[in-house]
C-alpha positions in Angstrom: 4.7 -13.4 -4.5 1.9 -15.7 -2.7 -1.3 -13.0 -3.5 -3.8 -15.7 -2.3 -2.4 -15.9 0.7 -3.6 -12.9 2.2 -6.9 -13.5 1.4 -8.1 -9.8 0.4 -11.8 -9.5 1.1 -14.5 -6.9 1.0 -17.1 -7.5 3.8 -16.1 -11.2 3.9 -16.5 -11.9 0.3 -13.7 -12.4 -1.8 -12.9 -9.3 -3.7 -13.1 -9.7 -7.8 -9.8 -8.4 -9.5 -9.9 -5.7 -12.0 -12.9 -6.2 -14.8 -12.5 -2.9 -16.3 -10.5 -1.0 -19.2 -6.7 -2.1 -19.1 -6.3 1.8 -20.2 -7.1 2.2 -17.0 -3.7 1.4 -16.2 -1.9 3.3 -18.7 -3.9 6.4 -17.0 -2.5 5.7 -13.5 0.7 6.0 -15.0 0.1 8.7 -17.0 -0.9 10.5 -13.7 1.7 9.7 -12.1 4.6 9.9 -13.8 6.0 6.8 -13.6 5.7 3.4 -14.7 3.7 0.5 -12.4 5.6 -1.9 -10.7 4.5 -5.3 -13.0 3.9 -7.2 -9.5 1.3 -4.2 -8.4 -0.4 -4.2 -11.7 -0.9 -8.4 -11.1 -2.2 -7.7 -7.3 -5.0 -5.6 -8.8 -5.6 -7.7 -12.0 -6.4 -10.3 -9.3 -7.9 -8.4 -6.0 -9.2 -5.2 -6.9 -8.8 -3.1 -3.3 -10.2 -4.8 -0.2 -9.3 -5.8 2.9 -6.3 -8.4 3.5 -6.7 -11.1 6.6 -3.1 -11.1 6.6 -2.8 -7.5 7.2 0.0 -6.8 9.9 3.1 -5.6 8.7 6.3 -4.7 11.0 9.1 -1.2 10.8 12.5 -2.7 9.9 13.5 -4.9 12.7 11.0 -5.3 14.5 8.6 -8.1 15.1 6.9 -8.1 18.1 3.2 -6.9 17.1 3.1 -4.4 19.9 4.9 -2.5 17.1 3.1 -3.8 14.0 1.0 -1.7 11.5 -2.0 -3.3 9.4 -3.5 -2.2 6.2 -7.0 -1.1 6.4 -7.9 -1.2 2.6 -5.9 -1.6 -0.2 -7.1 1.2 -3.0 -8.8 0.1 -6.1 -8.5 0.4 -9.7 -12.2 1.1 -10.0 -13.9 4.7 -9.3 -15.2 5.4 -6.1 -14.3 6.3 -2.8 -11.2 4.0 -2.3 -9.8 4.8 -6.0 -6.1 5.3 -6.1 -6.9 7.7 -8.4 -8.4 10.2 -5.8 -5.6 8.7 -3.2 -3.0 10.3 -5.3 -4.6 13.4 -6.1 -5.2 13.7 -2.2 -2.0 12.5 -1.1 0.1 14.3 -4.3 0.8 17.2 -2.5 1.9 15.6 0.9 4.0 12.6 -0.4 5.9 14.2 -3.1 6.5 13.0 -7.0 6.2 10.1 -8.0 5.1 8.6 -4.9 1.5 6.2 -5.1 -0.3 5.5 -2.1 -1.9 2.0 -2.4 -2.9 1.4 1.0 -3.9 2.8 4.2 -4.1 1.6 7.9 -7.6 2.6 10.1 -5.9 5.6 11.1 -5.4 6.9 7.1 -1.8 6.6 7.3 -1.0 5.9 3.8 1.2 2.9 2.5 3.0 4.0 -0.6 5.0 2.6 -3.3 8.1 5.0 -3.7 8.2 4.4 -8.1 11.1 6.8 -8.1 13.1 4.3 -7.1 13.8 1.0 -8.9 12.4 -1.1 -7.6 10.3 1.0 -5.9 10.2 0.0 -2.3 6.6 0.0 -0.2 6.7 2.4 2.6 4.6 4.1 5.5 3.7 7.8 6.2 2.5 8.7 9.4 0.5 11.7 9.5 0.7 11.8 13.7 4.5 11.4 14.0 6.4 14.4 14.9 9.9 12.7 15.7 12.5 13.2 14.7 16.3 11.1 14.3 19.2 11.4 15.1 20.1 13.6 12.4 17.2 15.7 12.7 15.0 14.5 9.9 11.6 13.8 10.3 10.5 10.1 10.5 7.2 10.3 9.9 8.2 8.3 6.9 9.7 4.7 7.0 10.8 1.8 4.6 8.3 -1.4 5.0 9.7 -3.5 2.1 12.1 -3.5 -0.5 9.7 -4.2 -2.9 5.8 -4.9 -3.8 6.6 -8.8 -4.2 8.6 -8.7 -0.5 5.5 -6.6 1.2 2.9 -8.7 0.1 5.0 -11.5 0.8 5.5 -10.2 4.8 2.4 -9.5 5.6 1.0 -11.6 8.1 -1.8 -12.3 10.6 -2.2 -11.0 14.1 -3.3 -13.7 16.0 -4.4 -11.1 18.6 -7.2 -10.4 16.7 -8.8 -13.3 15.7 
């Protein structure tokens, strides 16, 4: 997993990675359930939330950006407004057990890490969506990656908006 690649920024500078209590992390998965995902905890331990300029991602086969997503902000370790803390507690109820949003795209559709699987994949929720598949079933939810390492690892830059 390249995390310097993506450059993660807040307001152009460079964000800082995690300087507080390393309890802090025993307390994320306290609250939720489930243990951390060693890759995630090293993403924060190096950028704490911010913005990524490699920030497109794609559905499953596809790759034309036409179709891509992009992350907003990832949430950070720290209090305040863009805690992961308060994203779970927000999202708890919507996403289901054991399910941590760590992300969300300018339209606050969340990017989640599903930790009751192993290893937990990263996957979208779109709040908007009212589709459904050929089986019925809602699709307001879909896979991104198989794991933390393979998202950050995909995520890329839209040229389009440079």
């Amino acid at each position: 997993m390249n995390i310097a690649r993506i450059n993660v920024n807040t307001g152009g500078d460079p964000t800082p990675g995690y300087q507080g209590d390393e309890g802090r992390f025993r307390d994320l998965e306290a609250l939720v359930g489930k243990p951390l995902p060693a890759s995630y905890i090293e993403f924060l331990r190096t950028h704490d939330g911010g913005h990524p300029e490699a920030s497109s991602f794609f559905p499953p086969g596809e790759d034309d950006y036409d179709y891509s997503h992009e992350i907003n902000s990832f949430y950070t370790l720290s209090d305040g407004k863009a805690c992961v803390f308060n994203a779970f507690k927000s999202w708890r109820e919507t996403l289901g057990e054991g399910i941590l949003p760590i992300a969300n795209d300018s339209g606050n559709n969340q990017i989640y890490l599903d930790l009751n699987e192993t290893p937990p994949p990263v996957c979208m929720w779109l709040h908007d969506v009212e589709e459904l598949d050929e089986n019925g079933e809602s699709v307001e939810d879909f896979l991104v990656a198989d794991s933390f390492e393979a998202f950050i690892d995909g995520l890329t830059i839209d040229l389009n908006l440079i």
